[in-house]
Biotite code that builds the C-alpha atoms (Angstrom):
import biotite.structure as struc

atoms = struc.array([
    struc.Atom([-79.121, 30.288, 159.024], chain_id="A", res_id=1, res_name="UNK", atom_name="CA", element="C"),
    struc.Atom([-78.430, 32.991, 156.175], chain_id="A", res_id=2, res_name="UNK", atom_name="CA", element="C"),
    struc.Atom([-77.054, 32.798, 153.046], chain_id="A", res_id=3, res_name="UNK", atom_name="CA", element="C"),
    struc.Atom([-74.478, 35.203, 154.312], chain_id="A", res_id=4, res_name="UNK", atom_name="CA", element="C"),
    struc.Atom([-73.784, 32.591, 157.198], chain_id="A", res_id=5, res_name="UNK", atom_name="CA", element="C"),
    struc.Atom([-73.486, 29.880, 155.411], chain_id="A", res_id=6, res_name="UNK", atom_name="CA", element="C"),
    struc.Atom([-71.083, 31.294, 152.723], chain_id="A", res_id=7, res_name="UNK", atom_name="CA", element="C"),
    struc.Atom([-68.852, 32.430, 155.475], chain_id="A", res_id=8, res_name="UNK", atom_name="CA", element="C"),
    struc.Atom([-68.604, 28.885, 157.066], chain_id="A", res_id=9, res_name="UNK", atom_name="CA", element="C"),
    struc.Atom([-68.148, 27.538, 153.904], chain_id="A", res_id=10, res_name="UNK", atom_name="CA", element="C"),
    struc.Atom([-65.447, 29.478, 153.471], chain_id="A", res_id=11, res_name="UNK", atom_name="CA", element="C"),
    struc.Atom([-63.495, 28.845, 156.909], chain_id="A", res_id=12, res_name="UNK", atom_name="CA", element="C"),
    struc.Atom([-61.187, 25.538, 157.296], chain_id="A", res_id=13, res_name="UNK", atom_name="CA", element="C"),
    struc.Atom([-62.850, 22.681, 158.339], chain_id="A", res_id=14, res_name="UNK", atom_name="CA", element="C"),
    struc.Atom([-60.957, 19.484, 159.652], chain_id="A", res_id=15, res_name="UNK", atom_name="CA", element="C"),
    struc.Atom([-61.539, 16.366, 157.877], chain_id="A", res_id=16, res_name="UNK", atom_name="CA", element="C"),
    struc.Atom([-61.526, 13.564, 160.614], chain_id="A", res_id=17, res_name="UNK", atom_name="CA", element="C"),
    struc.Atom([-62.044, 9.904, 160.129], chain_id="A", res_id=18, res_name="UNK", atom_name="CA", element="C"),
    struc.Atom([-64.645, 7.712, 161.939], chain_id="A", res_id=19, res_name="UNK", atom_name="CA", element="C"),
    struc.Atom([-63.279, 4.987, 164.273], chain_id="A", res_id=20, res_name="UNK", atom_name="CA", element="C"),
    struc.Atom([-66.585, 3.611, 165.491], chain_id="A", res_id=21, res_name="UNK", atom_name="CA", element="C"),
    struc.Atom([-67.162, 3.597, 168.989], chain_id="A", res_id=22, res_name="UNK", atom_name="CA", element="C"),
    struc.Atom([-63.093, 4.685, 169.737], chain_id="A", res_id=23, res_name="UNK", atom_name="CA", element="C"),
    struc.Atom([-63.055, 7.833, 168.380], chain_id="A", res_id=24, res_name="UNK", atom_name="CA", element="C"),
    struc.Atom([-63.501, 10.376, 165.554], chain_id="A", res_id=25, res_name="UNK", atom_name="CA", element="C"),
    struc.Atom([-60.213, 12.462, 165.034], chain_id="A", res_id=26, res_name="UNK", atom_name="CA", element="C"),
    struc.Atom([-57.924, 13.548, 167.696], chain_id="A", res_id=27, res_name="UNK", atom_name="CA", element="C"),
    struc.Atom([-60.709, 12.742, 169.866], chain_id="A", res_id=28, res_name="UNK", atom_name="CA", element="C"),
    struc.Atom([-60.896, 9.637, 172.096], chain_id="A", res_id=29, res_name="UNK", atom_name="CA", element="C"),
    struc.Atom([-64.169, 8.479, 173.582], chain_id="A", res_id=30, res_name="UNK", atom_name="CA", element="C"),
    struc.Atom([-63.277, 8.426, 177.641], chain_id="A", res_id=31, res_name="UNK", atom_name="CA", element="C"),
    struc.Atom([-61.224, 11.353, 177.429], chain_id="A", res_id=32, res_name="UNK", atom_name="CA", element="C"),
    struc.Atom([-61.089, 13.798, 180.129], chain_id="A", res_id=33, res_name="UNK", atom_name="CA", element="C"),
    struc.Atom([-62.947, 17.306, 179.357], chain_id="A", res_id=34, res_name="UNK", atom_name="CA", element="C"),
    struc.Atom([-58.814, 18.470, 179.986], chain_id="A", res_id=35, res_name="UNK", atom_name="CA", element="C"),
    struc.Atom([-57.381, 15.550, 177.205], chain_id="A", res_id=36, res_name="UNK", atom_name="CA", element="C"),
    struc.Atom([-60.258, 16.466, 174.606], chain_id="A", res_id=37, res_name="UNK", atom_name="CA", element="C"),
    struc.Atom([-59.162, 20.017, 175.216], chain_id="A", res_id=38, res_name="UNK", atom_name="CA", element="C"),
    struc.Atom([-55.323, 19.024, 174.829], chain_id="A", res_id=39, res_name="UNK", atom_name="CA", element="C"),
    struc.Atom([-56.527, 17.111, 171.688], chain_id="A", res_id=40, res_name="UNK", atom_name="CA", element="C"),
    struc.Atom([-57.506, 20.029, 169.932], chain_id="A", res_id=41, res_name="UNK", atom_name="CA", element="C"),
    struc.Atom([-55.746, 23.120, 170.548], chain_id="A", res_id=42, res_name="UNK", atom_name="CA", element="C"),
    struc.Atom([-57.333, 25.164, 168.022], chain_id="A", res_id=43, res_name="UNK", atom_name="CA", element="C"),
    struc.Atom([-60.813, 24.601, 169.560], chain_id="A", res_id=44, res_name="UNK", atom_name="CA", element="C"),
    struc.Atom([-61.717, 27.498, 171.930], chain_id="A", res_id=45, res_name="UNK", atom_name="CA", element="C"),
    struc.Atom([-65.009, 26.283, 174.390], chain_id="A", res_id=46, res_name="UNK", atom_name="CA", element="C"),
    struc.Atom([-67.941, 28.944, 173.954], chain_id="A", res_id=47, res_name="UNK", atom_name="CA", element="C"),
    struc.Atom([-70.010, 27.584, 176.517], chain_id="A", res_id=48, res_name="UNK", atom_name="CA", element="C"),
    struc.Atom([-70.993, 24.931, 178.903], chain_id="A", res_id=49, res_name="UNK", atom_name="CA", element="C"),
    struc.Atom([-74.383, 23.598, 179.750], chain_id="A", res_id=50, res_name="UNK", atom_name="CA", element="C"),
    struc.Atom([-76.880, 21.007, 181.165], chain_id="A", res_id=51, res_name="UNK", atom_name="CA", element="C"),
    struc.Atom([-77.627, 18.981, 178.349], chain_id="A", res_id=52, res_name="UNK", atom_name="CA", element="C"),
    struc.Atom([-80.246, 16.691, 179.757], chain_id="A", res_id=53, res_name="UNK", atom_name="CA", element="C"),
    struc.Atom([-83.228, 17.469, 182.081], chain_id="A", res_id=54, res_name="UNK", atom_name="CA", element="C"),
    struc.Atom([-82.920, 13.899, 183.659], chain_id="A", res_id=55, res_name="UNK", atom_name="CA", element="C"),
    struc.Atom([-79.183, 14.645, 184.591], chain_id="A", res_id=56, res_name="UNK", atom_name="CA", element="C"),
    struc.Atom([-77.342, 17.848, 186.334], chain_id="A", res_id=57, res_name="UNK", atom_name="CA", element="C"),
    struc.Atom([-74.197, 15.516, 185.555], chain_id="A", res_id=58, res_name="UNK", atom_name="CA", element="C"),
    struc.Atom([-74.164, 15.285, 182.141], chain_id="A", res_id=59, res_name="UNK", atom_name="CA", element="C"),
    struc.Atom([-72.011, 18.467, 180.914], chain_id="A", res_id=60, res_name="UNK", atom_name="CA", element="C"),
    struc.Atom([-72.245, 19.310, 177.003], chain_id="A", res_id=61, res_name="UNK", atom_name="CA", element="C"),
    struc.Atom([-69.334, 21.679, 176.184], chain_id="A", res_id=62, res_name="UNK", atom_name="CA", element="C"),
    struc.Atom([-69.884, 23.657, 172.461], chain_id="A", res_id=63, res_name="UNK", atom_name="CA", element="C"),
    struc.Atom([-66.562, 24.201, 170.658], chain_id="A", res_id=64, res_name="UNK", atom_name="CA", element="C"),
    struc.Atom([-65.721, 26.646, 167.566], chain_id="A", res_id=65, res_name="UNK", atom_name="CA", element="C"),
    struc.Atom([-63.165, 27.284, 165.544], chain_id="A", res_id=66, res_name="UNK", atom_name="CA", element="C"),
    struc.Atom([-61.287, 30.874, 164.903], chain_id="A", res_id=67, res_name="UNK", atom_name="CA", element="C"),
    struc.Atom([-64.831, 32.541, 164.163], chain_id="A", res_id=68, res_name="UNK", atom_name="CA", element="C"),
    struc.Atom([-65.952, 31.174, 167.464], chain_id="A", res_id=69, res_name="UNK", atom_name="CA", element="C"),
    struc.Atom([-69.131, 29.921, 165.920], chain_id="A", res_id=70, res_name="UNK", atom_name="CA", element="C"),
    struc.Atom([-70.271, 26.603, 167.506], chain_id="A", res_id=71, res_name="UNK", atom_name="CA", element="C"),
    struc.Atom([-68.883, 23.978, 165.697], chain_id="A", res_id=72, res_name="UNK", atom_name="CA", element="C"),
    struc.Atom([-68.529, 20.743, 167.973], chain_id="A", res_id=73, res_name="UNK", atom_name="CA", element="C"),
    struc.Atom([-70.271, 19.567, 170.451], chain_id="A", res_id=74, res_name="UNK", atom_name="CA", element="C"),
    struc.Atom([-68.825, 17.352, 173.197], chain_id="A", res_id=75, res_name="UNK", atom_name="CA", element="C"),
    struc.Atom([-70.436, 15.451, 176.065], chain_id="A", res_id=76, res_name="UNK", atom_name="CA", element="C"),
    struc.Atom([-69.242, 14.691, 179.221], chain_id="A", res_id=77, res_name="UNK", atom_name="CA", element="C"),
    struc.Atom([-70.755, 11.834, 181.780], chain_id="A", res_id=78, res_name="UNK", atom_name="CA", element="C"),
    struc.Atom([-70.500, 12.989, 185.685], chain_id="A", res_id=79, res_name="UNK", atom_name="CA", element="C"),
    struc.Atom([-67.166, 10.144, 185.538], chain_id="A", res_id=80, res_name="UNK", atom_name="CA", element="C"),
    struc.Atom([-65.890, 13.222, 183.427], chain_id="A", res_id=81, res_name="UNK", atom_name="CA", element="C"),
    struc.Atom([-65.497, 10.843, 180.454], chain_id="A", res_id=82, res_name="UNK", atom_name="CA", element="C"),
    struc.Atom([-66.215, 12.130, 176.931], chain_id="A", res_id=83, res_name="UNK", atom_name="CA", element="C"),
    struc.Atom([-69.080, 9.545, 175.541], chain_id="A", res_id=84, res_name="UNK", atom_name="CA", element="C"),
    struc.Atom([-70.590, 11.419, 172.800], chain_id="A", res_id=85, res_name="UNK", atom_name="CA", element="C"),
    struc.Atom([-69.675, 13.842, 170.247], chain_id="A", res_id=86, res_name="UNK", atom_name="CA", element="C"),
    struc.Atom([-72.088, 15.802, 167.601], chain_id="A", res_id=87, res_name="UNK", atom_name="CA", element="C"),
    struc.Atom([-70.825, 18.226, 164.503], chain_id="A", res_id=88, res_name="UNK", atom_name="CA", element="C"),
    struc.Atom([-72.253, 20.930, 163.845], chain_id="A", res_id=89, res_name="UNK", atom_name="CA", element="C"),
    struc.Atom([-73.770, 20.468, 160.093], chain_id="A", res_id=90, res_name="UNK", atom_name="CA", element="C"),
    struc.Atom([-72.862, 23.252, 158.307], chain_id="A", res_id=91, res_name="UNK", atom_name="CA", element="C"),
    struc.Atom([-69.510, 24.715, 160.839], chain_id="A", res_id=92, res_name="UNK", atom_name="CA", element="C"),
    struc.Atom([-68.348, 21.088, 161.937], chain_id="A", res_id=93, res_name="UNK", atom_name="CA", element="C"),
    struc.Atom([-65.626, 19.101, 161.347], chain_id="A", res_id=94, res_name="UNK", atom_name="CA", element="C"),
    struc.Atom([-66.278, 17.226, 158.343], chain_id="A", res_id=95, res_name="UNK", atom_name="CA", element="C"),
    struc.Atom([-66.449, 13.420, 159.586], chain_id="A", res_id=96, res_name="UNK", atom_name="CA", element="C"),
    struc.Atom([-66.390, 10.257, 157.185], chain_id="A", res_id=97, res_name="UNK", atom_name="CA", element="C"),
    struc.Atom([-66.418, 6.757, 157.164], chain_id="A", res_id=98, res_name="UNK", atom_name="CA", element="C"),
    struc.Atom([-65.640, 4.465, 154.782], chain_id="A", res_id=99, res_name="UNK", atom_name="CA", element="C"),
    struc.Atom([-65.946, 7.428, 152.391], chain_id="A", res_id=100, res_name="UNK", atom_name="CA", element="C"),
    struc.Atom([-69.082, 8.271, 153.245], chain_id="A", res_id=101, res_name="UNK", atom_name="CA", element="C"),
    struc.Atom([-69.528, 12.060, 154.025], chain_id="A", res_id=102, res_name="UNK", atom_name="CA", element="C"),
    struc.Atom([-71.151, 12.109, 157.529], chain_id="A", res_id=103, res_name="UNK", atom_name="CA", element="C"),
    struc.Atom([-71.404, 16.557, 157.756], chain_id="A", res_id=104, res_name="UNK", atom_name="CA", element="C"),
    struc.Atom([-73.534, 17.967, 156.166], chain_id="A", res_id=105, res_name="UNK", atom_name="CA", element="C"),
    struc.Atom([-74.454, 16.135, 153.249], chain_id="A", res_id=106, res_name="UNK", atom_name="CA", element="C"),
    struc.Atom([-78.172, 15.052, 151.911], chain_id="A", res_id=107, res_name="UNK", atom_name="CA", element="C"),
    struc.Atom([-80.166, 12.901, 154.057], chain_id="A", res_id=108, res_name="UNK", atom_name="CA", element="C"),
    struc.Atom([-81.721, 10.938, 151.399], chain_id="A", res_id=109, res_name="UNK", atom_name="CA", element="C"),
    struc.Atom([-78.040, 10.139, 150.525], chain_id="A", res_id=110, res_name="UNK", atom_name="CA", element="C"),
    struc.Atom([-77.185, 8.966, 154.033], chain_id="A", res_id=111, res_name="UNK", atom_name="CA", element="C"),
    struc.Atom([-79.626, 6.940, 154.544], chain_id="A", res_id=112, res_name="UNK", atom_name="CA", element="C"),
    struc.Atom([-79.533, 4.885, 151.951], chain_id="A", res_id=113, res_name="UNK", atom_name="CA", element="C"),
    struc.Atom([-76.207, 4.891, 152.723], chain_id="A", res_id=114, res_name="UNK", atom_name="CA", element="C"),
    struc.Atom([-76.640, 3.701, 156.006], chain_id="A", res_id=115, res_name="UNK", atom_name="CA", element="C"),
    struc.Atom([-79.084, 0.900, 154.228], chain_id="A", res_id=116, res_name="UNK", atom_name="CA", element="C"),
    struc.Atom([-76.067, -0.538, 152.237], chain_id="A", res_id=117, res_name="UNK", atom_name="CA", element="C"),
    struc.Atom([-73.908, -0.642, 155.101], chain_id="A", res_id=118, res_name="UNK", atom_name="CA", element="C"),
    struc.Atom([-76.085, -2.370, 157.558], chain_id="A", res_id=119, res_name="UNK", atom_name="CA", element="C"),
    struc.Atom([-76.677, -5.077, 154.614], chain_id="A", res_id=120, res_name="UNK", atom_name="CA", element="C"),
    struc.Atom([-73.090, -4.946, 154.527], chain_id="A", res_id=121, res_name="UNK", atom_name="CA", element="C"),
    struc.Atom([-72.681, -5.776, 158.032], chain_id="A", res_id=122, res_name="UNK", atom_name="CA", element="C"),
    struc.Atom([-75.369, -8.296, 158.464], chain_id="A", res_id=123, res_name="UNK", atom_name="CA", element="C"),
    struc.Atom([-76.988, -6.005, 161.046], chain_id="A", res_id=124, res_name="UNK", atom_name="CA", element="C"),
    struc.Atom([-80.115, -3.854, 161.224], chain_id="A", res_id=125, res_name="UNK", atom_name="CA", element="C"),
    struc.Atom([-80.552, -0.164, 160.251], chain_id="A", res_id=126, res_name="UNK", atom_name="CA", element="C"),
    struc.Atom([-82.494, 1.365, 162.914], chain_id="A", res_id=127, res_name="UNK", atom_name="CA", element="C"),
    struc.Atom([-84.925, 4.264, 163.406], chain_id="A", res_id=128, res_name="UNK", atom_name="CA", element="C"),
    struc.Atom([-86.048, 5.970, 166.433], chain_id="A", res_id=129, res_name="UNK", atom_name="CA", element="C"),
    struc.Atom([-89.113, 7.176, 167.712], chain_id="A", res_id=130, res_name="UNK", atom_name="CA", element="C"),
    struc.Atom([-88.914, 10.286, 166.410], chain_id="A", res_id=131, res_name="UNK", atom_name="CA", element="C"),
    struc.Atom([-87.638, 8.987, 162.927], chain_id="A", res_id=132, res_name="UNK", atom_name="CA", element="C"),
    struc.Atom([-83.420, 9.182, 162.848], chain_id="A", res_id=133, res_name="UNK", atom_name="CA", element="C"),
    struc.Atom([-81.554, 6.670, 161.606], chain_id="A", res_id=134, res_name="UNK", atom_name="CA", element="C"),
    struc.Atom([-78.640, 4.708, 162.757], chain_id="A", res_id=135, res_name="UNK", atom_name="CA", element="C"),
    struc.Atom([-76.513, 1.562, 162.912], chain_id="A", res_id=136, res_name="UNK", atom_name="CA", element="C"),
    struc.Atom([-76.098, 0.657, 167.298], chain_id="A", res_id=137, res_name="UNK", atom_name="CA", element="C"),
    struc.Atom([-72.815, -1.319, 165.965], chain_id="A", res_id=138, res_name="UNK", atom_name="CA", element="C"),
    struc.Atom([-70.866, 1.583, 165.022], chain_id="A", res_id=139, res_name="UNK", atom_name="CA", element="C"),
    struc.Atom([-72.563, 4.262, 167.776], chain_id="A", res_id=140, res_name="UNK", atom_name="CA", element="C"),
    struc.Atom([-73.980, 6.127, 165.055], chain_id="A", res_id=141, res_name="UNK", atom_name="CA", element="C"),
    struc.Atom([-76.868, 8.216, 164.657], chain_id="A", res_id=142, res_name="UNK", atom_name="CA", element="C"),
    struc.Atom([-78.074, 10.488, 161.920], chain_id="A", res_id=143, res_name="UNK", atom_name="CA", element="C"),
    struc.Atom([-79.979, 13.819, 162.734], chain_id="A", res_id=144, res_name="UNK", atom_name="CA", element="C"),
    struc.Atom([-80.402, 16.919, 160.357], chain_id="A", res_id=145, res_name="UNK", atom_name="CA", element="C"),
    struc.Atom([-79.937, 20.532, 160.939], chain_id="A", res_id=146, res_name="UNK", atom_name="CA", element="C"),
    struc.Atom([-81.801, 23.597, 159.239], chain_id="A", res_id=147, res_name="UNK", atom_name="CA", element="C"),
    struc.Atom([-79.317, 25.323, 156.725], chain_id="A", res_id=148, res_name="UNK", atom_name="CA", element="C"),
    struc.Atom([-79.622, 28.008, 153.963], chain_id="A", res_id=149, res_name="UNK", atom_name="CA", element="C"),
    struc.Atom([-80.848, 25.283, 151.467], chain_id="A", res_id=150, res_name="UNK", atom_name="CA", element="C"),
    struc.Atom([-82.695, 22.859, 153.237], chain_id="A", res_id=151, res_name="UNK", atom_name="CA", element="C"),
    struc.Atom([-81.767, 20.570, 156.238], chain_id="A", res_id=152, res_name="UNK", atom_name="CA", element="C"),
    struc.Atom([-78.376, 19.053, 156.261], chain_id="A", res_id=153, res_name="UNK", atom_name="CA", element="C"),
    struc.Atom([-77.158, 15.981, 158.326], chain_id="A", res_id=154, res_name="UNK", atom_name="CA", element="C"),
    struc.Atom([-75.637, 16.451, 161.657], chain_id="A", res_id=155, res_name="UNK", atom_name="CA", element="C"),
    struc.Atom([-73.439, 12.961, 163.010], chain_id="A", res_id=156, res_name="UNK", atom_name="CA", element="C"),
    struc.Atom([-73.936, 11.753, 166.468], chain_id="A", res_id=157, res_name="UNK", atom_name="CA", element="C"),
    struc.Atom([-71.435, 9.446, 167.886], chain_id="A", res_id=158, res_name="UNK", atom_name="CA", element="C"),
    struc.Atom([-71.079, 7.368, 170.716], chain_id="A", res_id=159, res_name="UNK", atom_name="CA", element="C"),
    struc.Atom([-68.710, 5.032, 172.662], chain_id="A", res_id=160, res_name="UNK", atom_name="CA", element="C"),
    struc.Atom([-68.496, 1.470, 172.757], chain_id="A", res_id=161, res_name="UNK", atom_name="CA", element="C"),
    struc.Atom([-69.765, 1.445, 176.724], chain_id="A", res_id=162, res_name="UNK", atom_name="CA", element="C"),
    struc.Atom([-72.482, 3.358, 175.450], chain_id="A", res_id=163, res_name="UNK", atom_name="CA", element="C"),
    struc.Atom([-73.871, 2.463, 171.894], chain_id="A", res_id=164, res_name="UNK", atom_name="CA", element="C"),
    struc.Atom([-76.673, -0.092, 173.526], chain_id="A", res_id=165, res_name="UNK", atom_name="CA", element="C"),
    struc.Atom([-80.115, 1.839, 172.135], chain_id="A", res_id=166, res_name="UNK", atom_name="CA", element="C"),
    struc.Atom([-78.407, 4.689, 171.040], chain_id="A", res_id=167, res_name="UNK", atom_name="CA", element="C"),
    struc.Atom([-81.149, 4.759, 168.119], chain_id="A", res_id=168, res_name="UNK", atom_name="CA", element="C"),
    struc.Atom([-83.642, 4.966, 170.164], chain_id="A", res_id=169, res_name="UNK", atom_name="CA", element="C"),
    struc.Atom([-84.306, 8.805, 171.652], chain_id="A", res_id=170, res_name="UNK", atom_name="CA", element="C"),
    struc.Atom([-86.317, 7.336, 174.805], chain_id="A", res_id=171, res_name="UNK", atom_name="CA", element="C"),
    struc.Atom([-83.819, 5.086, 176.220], chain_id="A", res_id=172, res_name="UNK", atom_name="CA", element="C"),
    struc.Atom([-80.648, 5.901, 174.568], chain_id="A", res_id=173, res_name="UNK", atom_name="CA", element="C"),
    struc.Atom([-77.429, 7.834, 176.519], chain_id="A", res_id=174, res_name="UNK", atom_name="CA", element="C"),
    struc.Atom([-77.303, 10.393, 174.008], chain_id="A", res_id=175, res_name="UNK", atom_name="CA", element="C"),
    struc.Atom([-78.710, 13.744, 175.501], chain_id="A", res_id=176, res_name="UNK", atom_name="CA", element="C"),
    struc.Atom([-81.900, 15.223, 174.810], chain_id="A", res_id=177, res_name="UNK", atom_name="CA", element="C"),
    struc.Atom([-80.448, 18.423, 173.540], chain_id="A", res_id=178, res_name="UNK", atom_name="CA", element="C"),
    struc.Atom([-79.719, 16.087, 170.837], chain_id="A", res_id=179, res_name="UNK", atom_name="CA", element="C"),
    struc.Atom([-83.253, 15.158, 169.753], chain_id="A", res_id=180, res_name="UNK", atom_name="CA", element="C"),
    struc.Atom([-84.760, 18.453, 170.086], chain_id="A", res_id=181, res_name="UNK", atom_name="CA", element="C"),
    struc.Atom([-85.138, 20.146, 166.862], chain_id="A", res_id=182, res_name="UNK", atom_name="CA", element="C"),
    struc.Atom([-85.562, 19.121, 163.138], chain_id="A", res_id=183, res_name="UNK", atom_name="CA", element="C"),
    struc.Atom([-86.708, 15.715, 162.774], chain_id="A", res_id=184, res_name="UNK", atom_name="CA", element="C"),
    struc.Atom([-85.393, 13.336, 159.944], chain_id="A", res_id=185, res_name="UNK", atom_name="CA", element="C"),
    struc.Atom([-87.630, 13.959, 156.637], chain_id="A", res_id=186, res_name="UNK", atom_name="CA", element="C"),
    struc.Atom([-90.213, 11.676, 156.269], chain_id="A", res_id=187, res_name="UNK", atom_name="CA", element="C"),
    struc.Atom([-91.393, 12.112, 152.706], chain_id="A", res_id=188, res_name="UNK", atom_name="CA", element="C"),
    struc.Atom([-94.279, 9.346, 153.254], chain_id="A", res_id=189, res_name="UNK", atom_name="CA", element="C"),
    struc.Atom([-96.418, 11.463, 155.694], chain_id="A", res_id=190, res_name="UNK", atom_name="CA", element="C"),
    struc.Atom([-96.251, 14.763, 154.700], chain_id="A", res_id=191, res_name="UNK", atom_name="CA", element="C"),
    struc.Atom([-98.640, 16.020, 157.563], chain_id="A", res_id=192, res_name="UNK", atom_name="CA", element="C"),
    struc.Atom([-95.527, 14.908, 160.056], chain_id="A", res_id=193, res_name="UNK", atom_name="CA", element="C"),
    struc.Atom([-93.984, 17.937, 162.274], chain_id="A", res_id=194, res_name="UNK", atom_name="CA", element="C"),
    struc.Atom([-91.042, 19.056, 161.139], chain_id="A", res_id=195, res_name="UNK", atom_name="CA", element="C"),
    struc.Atom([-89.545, 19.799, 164.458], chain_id="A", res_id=196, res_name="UNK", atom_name="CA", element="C"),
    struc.Atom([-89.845, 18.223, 167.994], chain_id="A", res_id=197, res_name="UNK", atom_name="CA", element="C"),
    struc.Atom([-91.319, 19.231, 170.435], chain_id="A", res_id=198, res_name="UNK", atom_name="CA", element="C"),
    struc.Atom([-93.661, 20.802, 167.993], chain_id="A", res_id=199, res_name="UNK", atom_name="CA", element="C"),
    struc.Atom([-95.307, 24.141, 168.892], chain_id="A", res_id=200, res_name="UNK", atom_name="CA", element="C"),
    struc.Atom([-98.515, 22.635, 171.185], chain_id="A", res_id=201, res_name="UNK", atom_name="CA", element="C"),
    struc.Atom([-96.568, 19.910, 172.620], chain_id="A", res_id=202, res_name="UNK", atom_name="CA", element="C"),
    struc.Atom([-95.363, 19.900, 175.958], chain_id="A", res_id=203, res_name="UNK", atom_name="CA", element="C"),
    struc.Atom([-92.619, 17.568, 177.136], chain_id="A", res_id=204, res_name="UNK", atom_name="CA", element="C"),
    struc.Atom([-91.781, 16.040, 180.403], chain_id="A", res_id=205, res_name="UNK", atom_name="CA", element="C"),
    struc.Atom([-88.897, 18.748, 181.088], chain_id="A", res_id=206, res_name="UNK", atom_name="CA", element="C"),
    struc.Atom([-91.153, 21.702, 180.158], chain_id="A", res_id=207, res_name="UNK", atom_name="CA", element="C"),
    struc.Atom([-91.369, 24.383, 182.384], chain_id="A", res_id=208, res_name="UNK", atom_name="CA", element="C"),
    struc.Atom([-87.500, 23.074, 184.170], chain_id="A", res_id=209, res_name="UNK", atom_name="CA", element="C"),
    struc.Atom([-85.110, 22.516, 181.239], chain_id="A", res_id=210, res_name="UNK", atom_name="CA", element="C"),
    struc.Atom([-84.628, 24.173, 177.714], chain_id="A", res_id=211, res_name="UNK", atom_name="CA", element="C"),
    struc.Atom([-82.760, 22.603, 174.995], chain_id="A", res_id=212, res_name="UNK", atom_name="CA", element="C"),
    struc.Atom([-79.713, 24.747, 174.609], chain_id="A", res_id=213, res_name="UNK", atom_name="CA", element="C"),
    struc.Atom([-79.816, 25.376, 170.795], chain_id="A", res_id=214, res_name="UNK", atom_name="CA", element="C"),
])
């Protein structure tokens, strides 16, 4: 993303919506129908829709923007047609929070210690997956990062409370694998570590049939 990007989505009106782990972030509602999480935000236009897992024609993403019609929001859709996960974009999304704690686009370092204080909080355990992102399974959240002008940036990933079981963990978790793909959590303490998965000489199981949408 350009500096000229960026500027210009700093510089649009971004929601501020409130966490309500595993219910809902927002006007949205996990469970919704793709025609209620429409309904539930009427200044949302849909830009595309796509497969957005190789092991699944049934899981639908949808990407949403805003007035520039930029992709913003990301909504996923189980073949029930109920809305179980939702990802913003990190520098165009709506800017989620939870108990205070910016969840868009702010500094990973930040976030995850963040995310160490609250799982010490909560008497439960702060979780990384394979590929090195961090979340808490009790509140169906999971941290990824995004490239921007000045770095990487965190990107939320939320699930529903029928579906936050292993949600840290990329293999075996609902979330889709467009999710994954991409940058990969910094990792200060191996500094040989790809930055992005699947790295350039890997191939995964879905090569050659499926392509990570963004």
């Amino acid at each position: 993303m350009t500096s000229e990007e960026l500027e210009l989505a700093g510089a649009q009106v971004r929601p501020c919506w409130l966490v309500t782990p595993l219910d809902g972030v927002g006007p949205l509602r996990f469970g919704m129908t793709v025609e209620e999480a429409a309904a539930a935000l009427p200044e949302a236009r849909e830009l595309r829709r796509f497969q957005a897992d190789p092991r699944s024609s049934e899981i639908v993403g949808l990407e949403l923007g805003w007035e520039s019609a930029q992709p913003a929001l990301y909504e996923y859709f189980r073949g029930s047609g109920q809305l179980f996960c939702i990802a913003a974009d990190a520098v165009r999304g709506p800017l989620m929070s939870l108990d205070g704690a910016l969840l868009t686009g702010s500094d990973p370092a930040e976030l995850e210690q963040w995310l160490s204080d609250v799982s010490e909080s909560m008497g439960v355990g702060l979780r990384f997956g394979p590929r090195g992102n961090p979340g808490i399974e009790e509140l169906g959240l999971v941290l990824r990062v995004q490239g921007a002008a000045d770095g990487v940036l965190t990107r939320p990933v939320l699930v529903g409370r029928e579906w936050f079981e292993r949600c840290v963990d990329d293999y075996e978790s609902l979330i889709p694998e467009c999710e994954w793909a991409g940058r990969l959590w910094p990792y200060e303490r191996d500094p040989e570590r790809q930055e992005i998965w699947p790295s350039a000489g890997e191939l995964p199981p879905w090569y050659g049939s499926w392509s990570p949408p963004f």
